[in-house]
MDTraj code that builds the backbone (N, CA, C; nanometers):
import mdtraj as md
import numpy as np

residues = "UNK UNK UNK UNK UNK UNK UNK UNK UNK UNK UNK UNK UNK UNK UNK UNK UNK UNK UNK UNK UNK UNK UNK UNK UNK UNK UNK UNK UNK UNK UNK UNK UNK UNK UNK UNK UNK UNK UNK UNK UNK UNK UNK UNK UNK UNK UNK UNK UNK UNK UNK UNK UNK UNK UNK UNK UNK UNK UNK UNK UNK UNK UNK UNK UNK".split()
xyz = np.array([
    [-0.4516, 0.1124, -0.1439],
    [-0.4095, 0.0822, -0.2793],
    [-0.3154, -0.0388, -0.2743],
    [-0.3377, -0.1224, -0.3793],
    [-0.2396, -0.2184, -0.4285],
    [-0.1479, -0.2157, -0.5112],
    [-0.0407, -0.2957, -0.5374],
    [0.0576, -0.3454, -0.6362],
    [-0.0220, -0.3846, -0.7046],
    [-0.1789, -0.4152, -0.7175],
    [-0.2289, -0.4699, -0.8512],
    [-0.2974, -0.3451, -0.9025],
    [-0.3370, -0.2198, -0.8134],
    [-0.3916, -0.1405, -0.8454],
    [-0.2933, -0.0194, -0.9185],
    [-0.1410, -0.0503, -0.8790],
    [-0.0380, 0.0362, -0.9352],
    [-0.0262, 0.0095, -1.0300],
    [-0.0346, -0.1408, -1.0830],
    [-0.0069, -0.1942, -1.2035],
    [-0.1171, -0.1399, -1.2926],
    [-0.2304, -0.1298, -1.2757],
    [-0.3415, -0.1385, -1.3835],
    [-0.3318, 0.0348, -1.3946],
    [-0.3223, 0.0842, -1.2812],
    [-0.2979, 0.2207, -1.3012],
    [-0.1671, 0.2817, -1.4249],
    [-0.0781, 0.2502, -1.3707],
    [0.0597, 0.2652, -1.5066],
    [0.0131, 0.2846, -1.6163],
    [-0.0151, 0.1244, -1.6085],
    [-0.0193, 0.0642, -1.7506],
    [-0.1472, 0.1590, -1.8547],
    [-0.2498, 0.2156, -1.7802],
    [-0.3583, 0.2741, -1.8492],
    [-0.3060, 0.4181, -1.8621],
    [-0.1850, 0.4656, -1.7686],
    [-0.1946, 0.6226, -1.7889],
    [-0.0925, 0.6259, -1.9366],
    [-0.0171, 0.5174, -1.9025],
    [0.1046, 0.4722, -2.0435],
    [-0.0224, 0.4840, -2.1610],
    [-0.1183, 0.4363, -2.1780],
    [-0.2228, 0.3928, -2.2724],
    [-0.1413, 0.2370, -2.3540],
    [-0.1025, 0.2263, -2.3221],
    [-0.0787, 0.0395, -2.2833],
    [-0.2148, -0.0581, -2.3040],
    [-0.2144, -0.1609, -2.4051],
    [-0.3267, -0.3039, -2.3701],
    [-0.2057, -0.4110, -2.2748],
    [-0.2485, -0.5041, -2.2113],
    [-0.1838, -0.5560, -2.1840],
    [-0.1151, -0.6666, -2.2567],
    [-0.1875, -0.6721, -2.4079],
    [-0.0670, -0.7250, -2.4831],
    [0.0357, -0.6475, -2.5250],
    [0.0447, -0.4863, -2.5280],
    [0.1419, -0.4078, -2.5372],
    [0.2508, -0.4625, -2.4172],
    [0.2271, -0.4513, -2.3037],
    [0.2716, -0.4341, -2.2349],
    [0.3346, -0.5759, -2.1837],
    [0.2665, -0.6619, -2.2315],
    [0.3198, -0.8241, -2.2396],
    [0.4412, -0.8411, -2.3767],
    [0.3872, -0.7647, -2.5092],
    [0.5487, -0.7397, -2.5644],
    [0.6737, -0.6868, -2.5102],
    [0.6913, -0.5738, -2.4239],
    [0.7572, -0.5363, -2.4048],
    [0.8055, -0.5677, -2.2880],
    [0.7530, -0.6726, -2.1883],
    [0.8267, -0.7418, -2.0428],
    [0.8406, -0.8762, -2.0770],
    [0.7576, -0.9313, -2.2021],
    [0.8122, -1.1208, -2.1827],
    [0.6852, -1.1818, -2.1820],
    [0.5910, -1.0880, -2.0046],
    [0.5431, -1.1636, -1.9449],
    [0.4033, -1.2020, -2.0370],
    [0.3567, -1.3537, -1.9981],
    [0.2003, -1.3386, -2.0325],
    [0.1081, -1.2819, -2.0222],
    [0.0217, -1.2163, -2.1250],
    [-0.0943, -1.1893, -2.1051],
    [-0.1823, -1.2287, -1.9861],
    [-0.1930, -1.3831, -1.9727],
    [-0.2876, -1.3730, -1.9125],
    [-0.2224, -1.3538, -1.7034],
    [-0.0998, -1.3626, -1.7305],
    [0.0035, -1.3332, -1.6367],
    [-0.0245, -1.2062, -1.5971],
    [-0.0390, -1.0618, -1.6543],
    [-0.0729, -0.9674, -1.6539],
    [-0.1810, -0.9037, -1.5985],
    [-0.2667, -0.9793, -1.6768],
    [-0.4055, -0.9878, -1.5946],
    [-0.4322, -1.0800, -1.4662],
    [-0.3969, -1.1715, -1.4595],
    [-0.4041, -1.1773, -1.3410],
    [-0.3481, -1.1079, -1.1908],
    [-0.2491, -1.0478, -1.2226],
    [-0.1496, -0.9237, -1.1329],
    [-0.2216, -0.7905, -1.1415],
    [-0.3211, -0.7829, -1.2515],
    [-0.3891, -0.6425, -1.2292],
    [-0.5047, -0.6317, -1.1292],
    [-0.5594, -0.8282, -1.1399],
    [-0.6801, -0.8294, -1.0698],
    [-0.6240, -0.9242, -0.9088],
    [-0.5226, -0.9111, -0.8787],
    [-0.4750, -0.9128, -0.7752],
    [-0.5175, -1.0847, -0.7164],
    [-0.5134, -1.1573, -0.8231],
    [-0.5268, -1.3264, -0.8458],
    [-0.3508, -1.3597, -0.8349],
    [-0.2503, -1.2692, -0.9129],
    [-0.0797, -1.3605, -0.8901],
    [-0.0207, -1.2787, -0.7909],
    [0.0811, -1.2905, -0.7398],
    [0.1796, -1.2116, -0.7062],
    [0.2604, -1.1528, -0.8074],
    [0.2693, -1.0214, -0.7992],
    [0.4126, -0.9804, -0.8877],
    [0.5281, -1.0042, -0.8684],
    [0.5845, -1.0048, -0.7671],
    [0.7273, -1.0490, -0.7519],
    [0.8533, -0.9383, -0.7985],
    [0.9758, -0.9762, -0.7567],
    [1.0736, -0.8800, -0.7447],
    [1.0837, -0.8868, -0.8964],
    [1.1490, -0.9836, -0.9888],
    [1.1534, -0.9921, -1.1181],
    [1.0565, -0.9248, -1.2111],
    [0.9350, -0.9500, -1.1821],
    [0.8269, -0.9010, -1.2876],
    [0.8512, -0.7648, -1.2922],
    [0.8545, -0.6921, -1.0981],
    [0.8222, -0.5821, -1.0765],
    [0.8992, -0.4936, -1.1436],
    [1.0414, -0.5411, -1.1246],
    [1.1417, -0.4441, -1.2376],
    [1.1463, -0.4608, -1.4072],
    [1.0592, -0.5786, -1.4517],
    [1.0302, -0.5502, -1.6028],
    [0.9620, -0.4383, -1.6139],
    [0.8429, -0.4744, -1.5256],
    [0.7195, -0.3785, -1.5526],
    [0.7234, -0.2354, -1.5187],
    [0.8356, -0.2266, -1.4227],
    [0.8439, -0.0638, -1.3867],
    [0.9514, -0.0238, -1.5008],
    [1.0008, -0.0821, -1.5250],
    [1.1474, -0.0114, -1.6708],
    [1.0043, -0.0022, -1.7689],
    [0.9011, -0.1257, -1.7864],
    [0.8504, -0.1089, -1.9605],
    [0.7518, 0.0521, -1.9258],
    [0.6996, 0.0490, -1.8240],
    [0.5815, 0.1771, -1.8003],
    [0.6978, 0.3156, -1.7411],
    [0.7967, 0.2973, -1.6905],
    [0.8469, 0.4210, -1.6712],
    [0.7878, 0.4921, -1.5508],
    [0.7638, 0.3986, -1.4926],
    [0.6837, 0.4310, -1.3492],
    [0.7876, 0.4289, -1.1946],
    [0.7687, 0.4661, -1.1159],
    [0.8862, 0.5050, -1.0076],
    [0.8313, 0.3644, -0.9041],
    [0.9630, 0.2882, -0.9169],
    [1.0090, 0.1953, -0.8913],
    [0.9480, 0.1785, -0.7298],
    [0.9732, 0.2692, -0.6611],
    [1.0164, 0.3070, -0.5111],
    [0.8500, 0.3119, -0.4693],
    [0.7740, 0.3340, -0.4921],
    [0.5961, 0.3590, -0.4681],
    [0.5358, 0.1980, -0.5253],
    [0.5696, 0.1811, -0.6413],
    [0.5681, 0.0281, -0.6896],
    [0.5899, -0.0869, -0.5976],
    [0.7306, -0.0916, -0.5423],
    [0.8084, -0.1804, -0.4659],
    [0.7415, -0.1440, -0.3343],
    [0.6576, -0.0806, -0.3263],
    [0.6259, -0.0697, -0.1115],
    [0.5204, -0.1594, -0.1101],
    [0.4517, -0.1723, -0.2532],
    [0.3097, -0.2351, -0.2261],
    [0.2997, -0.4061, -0.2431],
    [0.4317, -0.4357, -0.2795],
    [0.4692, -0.6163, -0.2465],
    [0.4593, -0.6800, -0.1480],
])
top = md.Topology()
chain = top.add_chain()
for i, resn in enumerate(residues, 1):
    res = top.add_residue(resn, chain, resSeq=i)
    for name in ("N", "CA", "C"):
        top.add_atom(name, md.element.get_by_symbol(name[0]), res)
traj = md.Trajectory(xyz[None], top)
């Protein structure tokens, strides 16, 4: 499993689009998608928007960077 596969995972169990989920971190849409399909890096910054906006455990998130 990936950090892109944690991400797309979250975000779908949240029931999240990723323009939801692009309101509520900043980040771009197409920023988003590309981190789901494992095209960007997430990075330390993104990673803690995106784990506060989904409510997802930080610590399982952060191993897969």
């Amino acid at each position: 499993m990936t950090a892109a596969d944690i991400l797309s995972i979250c975000r779908e169990n949240k029931g999240f689009t990723q323009k939801r989920l692009s309101e509520m971190t900043g980040i771009a849409i197409p920023n988003i998608s590309q981190m789901e399909n494992g095209r960007r890096k997430i990075g330390k910054m993104n990673a803690k928007k995106l784990t506060d906006a989904l409510d997802c455990d930080a610590a399982d998130f952060f191993m897969y960077l």
